[in-house]
Phi, psi and omega in degrees: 000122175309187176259315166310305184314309179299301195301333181249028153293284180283003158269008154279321164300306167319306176310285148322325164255038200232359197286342181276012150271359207293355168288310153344101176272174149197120165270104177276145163234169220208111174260144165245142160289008205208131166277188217284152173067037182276131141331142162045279173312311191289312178309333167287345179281287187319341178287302163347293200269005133340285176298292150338349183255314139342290194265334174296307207086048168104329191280007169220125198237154177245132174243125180261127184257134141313195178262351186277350185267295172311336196065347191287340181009294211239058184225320120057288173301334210254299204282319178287325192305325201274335168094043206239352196196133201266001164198142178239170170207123181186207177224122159357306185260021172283344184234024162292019129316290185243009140223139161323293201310318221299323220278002207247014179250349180254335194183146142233143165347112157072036181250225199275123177299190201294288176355291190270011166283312163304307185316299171272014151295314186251016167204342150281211177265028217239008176254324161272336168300306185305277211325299185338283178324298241230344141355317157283328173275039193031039196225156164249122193252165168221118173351099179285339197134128172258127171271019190067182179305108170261171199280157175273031177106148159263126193242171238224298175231180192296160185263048188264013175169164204285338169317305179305337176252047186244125197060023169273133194275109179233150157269129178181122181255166162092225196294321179273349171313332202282324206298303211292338159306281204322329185261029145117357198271128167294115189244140205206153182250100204251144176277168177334286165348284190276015181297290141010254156331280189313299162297359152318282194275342204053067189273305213227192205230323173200159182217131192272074194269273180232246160222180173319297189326292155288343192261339165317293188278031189254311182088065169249008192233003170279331205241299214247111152281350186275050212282109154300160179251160216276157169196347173291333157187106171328269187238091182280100169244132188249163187219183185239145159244162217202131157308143168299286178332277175327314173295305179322303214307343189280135196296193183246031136291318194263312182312314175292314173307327183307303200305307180328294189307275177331305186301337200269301180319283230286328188290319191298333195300319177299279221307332189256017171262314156327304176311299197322300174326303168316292175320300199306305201315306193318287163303347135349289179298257183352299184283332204235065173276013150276355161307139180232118180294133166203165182256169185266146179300168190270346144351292179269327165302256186351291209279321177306284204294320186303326177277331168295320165292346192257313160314338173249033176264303202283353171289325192293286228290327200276340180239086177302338171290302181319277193336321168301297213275321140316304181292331183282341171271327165310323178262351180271345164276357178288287177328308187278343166269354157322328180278314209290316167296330165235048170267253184311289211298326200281315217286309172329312176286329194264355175266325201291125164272153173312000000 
């Protein structure tokens, strides 16, 4: 029997034995980084408390503020740690400023793709290490949603050598803003919102977002044609966070029923940001045939990943929790990917038509 199974197992046996609390109601509200009406990212919350509204029968209801009702998008960690909100949706490495460790939980550069990002969240170290982290801060974070392997941006002009990435203004946040500084770029974090405009107006040169599934309708493929493909997050997962206080006080049917709701949601988010990406991609080609699909040369890959290893040396050397959490995704992508090259990447290479 899996570990999914058992989890949902006992949260029916839990649920079923819940009734001499059934009066008991409880309302949490939830600040998101994505504003109202988001694709995919918003929709996933909202799935979230659905399900959670749904399998309580009503006794656990979640109210979601965007960001245009809090003012806050990259403020998230501060309002659930401060109790101003009993949960969040949002991404790790948006607050890697005031926790390091946090950013190695949404992606590292040239690490593990969603799959196996799940696999060692939920069957590696990769669900007690995120507690380990987020623990002096009274909080609980949990997996949130994948977008799969995202794109390496839309730039204004071509990409043919690291010459080109020397003053160039990019939006791109967490572990590769740092890469993508050191190797000449001016980098700057922006929120959703302002993506648009900036690349507009040329506050930036280029912008690093999601894939097609979000970026379509962002309209970047109106100001930039060149789109790239990715190497900055393999398997980009945003999460929900939960005050420790506020979770205790929830009976432990409604803690399991929670757990459940956030697990189903955040796997339904990959699986419909994979479709959407396909639809978006498609039509994408169709309406907008100056988009020019490209890779970075190998030049500039060769300088990325080589700065990225020598940032997370030096990240090791200076903290022993980062280094525990480096080494563990490091040996666990060793290990695990020895399957996915002669799964997938094999199954792939050996079908693909001209």
């Amino acid at each position: 029997m899996t570990r999914s199974l058992k989890a949902i197992l006992a949260s029916v046996v839990l649920f079923a034995s819940s009734a001499s609390s059934a009066e008991e109601s409880y309302t949490l509200r939830l600040a998101q980084t994505w504003g109202p009406n988001s694709p995919v990212l918003g929709e996933t919350v909202q799935h979230m408390a659905d399900m959670a509204e749904t399998m309580s029968d009503g006794r656990l209801l979640i109210r979601i503020d965007p960001s245009n009702k809090h003012k806050a998008p990259f403020g998230i960690f501060d309002l659930v740690r401060n109790g101003q909100y009993d949960m969040g949706h949002t991404a790790s490495y948006y607050y890697k400023g005031s926790i390091p460790n946090a950013m190695y939980f949404t992606t590292i550069p040239f690490g593990l793709i969603a799959p196996e990002m799940y696999a060692w969240f939920y069957h590696g170290e990769g669900m007690e290490l995120m507690q380990k982290v987020y623990e002096p801060y009274g909080m609980l974070s949990f997996p949130g949603g994948n977008t799969g392997n995202q794109m390496g941006g839309w730039f204004r002009e071509e990409i043919n050598s690291l010459e080109d990435l020397q003053g160039l203004k990019m939006r791109t946040p967490g572990f590769a803003g740092e890469v993508m500084s050191e190797l000449g770029v001016a980098v700057t974090n922006l929120p959703p919102g302002e993506l648009y405009t900036a690349l507009e107006r040329g506050t930036v040169d280029a912008v690093e977002w999601v894939g097609p599934a979000l970026d379509f309708q962002m309209g970047f493929h109106q100001i930039a044609k060149y789109y790239y493909s990715g190497w900055q997050e393999p398997g980009a997962e945003v999460q929900f966070l939960i005050n420790k206080k506020t979770w205790e006080e929830l009976p432990k049917d409604l803690q399991e029923i929670l757990r459940v709701a956030m697990r189903t949601a955040a796997y339904d988010m990959y699986i419909q940001s994979t479709h959407q990406s396909g639809v978006a991609w498609d039509r994408m080609k169709e309406d907008y045939p100056d988009v020019t699909h490209k890779v970075f040369p190998p030049e500039v890959i060769d300088a990325l990943r080589s700065t990225t290893n020598r940032l997370l040396a030096e990240a090791a050397e200076k903290d022993p929790l980062a280094k525990e959490i480096i080494d563990s995704q490091r040996d666990y992508l060793k290990q695990v990917r020895q399957w996915t090259n002669i799964s997938d990447k094999a199954y792939l290479n050996s079908v693909a038509e001209d």
